[in-house]
Each structure stands twice: as C-alpha cells, then as structure tokens.
C-alpha positions in Angstrom: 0.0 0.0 0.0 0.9 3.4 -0.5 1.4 4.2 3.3 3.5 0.9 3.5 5.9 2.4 0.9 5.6 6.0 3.0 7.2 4.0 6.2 9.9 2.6 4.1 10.7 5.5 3.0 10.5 7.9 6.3 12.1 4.7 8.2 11.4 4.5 12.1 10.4 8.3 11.9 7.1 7.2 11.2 6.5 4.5 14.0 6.5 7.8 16.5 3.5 9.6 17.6 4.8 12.7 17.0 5.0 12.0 13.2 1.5 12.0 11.8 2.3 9.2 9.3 1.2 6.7 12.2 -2.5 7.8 12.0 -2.6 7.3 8.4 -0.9 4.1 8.7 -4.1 2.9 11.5 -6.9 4.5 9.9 -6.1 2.4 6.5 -5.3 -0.8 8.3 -9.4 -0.1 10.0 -10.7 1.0 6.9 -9.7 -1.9 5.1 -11.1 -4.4 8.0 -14.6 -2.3 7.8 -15.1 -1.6 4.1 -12.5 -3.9 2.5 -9.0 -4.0 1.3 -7.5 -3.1 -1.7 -7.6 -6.5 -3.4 -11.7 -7.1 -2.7 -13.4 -4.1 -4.3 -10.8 -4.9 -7.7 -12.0 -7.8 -7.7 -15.6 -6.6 -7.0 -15.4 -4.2 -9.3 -14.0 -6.7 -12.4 -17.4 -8.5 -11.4 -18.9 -6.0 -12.3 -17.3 -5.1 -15.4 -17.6 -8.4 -16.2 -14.4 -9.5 -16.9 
C-alpha cells in the first residue's frame, strides 16, 4: 500500500506519535477491515465489469 511504501521511505520516523504518518498508517489498516482491502473491491469491481 501506499502508506507501507511511505514508512519505508521515512524509516522508524514514522512509527513515532509525533510524526502524523502513524495515523494514516491505522486508519487504513481499520478502513480496510470495515469496508475492505484493496484486493476485494478490484475484484468486486471486475465482477462487475464483467471481466
């Protein structure tokens, strides 16, 4: 994910509270366990596009 490749490239930095990249990093991890990850609505959306 995008905020995966943010950590790698802020390092540790973003692990601390002080760096807001930690927030972003949580609220994706809960948005994809409440409205589904990345992989589910391409794949819901192909069934719809019928491929």
């Amino acid at each position: 994910s995008l905020v995966a490749l943010a950590h790698q490239a802020v390092g540790g930095t973003g692990f601390m509270e002080e760096h807001d990249l930690q927030l972003y990093f949580r609220r994706t991890k809960a948005a994809g366990v409440y409205f589904g990850d990345a992989d589910f609505h391409r794949e819901a959306l192909a069934d719809v596009m019928g491929l």
